[in-house]
C-alpha positions in Angstrom: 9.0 -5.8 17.9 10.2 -6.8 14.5 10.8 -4.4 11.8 9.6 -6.5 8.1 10.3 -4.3 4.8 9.3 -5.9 1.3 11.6 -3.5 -1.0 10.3 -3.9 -4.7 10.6 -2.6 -8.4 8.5 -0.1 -7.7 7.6 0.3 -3.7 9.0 -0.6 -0.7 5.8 -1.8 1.7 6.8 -1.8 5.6 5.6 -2.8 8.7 6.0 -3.6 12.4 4.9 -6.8 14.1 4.5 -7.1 17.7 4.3 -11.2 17.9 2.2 -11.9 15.1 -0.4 -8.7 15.4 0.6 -6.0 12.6 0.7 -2.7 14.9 1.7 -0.4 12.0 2.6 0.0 8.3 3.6 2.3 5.3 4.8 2.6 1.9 7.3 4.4 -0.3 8.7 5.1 -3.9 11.5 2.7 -4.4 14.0 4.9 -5.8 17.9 4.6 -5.4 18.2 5.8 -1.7 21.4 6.5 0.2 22.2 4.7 3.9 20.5 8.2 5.6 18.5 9.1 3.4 16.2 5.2 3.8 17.4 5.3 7.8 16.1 8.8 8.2 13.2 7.9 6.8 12.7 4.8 9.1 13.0 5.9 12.2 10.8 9.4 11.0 8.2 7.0 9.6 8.0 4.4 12.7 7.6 7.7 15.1 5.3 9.1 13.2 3.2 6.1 13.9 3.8 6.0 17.3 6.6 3.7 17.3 9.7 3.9 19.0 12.7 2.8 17.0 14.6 2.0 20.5 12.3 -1.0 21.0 12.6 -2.8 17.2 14.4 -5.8 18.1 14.3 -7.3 14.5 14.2 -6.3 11.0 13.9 -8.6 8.1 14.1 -7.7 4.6 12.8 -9.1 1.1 14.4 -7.1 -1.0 14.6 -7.7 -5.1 16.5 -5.0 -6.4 20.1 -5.5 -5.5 21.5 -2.1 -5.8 19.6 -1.0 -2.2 20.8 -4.1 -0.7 23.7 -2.6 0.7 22.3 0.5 1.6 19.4 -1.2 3.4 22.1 -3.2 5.3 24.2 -0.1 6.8 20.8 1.8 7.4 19.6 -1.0 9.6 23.0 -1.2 11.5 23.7 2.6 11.6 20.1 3.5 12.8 18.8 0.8 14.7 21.7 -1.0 15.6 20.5 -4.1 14.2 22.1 -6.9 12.1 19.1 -7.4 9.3 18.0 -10.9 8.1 17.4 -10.5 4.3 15.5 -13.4 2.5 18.7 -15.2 0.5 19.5 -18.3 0.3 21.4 -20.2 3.4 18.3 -19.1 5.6 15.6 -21.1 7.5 12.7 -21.2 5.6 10.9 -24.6 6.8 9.6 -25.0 3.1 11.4 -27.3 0.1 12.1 -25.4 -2.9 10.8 -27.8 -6.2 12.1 -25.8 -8.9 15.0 -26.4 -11.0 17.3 -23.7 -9.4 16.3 -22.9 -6.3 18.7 -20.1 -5.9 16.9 -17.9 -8.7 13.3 -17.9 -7.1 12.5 -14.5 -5.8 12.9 -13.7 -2.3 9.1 -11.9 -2.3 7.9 -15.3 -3.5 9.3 -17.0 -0.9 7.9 -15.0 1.3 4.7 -15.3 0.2 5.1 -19.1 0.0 6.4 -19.1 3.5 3.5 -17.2 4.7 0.9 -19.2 2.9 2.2 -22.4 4.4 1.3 -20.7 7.8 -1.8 -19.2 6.9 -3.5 -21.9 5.5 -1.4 -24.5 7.1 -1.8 -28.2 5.4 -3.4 -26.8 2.2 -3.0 -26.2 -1.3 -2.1 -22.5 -2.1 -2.1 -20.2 -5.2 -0.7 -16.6 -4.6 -1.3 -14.1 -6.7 0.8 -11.3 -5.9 0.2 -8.3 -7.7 3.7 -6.3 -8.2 5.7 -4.8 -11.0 5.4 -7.7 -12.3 1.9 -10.3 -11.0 3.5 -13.8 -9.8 1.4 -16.5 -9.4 3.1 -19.6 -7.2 2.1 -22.9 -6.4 2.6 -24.0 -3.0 1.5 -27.9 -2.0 -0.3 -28.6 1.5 3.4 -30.5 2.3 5.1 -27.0 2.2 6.5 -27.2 -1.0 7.3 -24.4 -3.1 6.2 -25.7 -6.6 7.1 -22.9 -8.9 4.6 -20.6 -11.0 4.3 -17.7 -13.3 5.9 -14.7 -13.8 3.6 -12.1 -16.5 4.1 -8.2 -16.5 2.1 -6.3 -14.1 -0.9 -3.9 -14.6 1.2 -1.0 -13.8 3.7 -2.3 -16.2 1.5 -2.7 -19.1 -0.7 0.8 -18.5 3.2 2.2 -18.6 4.5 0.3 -22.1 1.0 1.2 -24.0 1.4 5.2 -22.5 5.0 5.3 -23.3 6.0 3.1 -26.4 2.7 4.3 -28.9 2.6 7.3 -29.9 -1.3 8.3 -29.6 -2.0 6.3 -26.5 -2.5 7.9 -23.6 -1.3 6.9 -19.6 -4.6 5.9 -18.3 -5.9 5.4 -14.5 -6.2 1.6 -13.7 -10.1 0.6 -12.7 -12.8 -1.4 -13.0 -15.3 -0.2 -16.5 -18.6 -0.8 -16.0 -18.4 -3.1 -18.9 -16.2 -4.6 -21.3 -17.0 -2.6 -25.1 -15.1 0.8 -24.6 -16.6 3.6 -25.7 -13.6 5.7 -25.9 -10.0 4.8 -26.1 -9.6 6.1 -22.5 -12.0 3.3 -21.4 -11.1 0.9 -23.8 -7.5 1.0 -22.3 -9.1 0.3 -19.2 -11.3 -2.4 -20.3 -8.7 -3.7 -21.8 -6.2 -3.9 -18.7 -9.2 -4.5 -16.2 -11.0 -7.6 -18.2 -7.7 -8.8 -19.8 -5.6 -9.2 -17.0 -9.3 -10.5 -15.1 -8.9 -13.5 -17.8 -5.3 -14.0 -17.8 -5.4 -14.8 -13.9 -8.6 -17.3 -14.5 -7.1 -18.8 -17.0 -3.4 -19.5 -15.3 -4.6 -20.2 -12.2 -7.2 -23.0 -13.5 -3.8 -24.8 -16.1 -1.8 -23.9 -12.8 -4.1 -25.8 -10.0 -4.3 -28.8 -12.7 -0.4 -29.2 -13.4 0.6 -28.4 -9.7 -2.3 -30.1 -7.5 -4.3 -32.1 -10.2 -8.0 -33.1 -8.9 -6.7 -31.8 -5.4 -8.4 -28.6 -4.2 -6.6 -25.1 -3.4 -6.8 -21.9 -2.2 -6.5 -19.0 -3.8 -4.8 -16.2 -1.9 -4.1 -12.7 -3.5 -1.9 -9.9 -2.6 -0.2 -6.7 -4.0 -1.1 -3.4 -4.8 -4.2 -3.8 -7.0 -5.4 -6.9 -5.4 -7.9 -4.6 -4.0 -9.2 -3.6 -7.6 -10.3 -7.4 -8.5 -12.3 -8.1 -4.8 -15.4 -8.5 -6.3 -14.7 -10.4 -9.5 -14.6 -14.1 -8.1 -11.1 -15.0 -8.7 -9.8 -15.5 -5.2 -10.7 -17.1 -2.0 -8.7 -14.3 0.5 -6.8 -11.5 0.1 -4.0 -10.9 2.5 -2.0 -7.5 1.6 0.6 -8.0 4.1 1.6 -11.3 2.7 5.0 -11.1 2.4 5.3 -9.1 5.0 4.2 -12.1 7.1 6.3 -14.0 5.4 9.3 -11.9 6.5 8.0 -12.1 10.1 7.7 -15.7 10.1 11.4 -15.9 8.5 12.4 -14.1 11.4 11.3 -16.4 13.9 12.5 -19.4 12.4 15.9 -17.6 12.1 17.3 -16.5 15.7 19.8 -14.0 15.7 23.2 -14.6 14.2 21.9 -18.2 13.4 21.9 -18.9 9.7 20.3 -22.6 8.9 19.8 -24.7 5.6 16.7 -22.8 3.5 15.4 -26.4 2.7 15.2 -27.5 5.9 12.5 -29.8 7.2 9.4 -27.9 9.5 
């Protein structure tokens, strides 16, 4: 069984894969975490679940805060007794990275574009990946990594008008029944819902023309409040283990203790 983590900004999303069927899966606060206290809280999680944490044979990691990195290391070798595979560059990733640096794309975005390329194998893909901050990357039917957008996320944006006005208040992040607010209250909401509803629409639309031209593509969401847009027509699919797909799929094309180039050919 493999072991796949997504650690981000603001939550670490886990599951556990047996071949490609998602058996189990949880989340928690990121927070700066000791060795013990995150491979405590593996092994307590995974049995709670009804998983044994004898029988993980693999754990992968995307991981984009850098100061858990090494804690995250020494709590998979202490605890499971396994060598983790984090997404970095120098890895197997059977995509091509188009963007000027390669090196600087996020290792949750390649994830997501490696699981995209499996998912919907052959065709153009958007992901929209709901975060701290809401990506949205092109990847070609060719299994190219095109590039994208990078924009604040809803969570994000409720936070900064709560906590940098002085009369605005922290709201709860939903759908209004329609646009005109009749309070502030729902105005903030309208406002987040609706605006962030027309950002999407209109990146995604400048996005599919400059990446794929006249060439149709998917769009694929993910991310915490993927959930909160289901019914508003902006994506084909959403898939809210994507990069934790993406992290299982790195892990078969990367074999223990066998590192290979992250550009390489599929």
């Amino acid at each position: 069984m493999k072991l796949c983590l997504d650690v981000g900004n603001s939550q670490m999303h886990g599951g556990v894969y047996r071949h490609e069927e998602l058996i189990c899966q949880f989340r928690r606060e990121t927070t700066k975490a000791s060795r013990d206290e995150l491979g405590l809280f593996l092994v307590a999680v995974l049995r709670e679940q009804g998983v044994d944490p004898a029988r993980i044979e693999r754990i992968g990691i995307s991981c984009v805060v850098p100061a858990q990195v090494h804690a995250l290391r020494n709590a998979c070798r202490i605890y499971f007794q396994r060598e983790p595979l984090f997404v970095e560059a120098g890895i197997r990733t059977r995509i091509r990275i188009r963007t000027r640096n390669p090196l600087e794309v996020g290792a949750d975005r390649i994830a997501n574009a490696v699981a995209a390329t499996r998912h919907l194998a052959g065709r153009n893909v958007l992901v929209v990946d709901f975060g701290t901050a809401l990506t949205i990357d092109a990847v070609s039917g060719q299994g190219e990594y095109l590039g994208g957008v990078i924009t604040p996320g809803l969570g994000l944006a409720m936070d900064a008008l709560g906590t940098k006005t002085a009369k605005l208040p922290l709201v709860e992040i939903l759908r209004p029944e329609q646009v005109l607010g009749r309070s502030t209250t729902e105005s903030i909401q309208s406002g987040l819902y609706y605006g962030y509803a027309g950002l999407i629409s209109s990146l995604a639309e400048r996005l599919k023309t400059e990446a794929f031209g006249d060439d149709d593509c998917r769009i694929i969401a993910t991310g915490g409040f993927a959930q909160l847009y289901r019914q508003a027509g902006l994506f084909d699919e959403i898939v809210p283990d994507l990069v934790l797909r993406g992290v299982s799929a790195l892990l078969d094309f990367n074999p223990a203790d066998q590192k290979d180039d992250g550009e390489s050919e599929p």
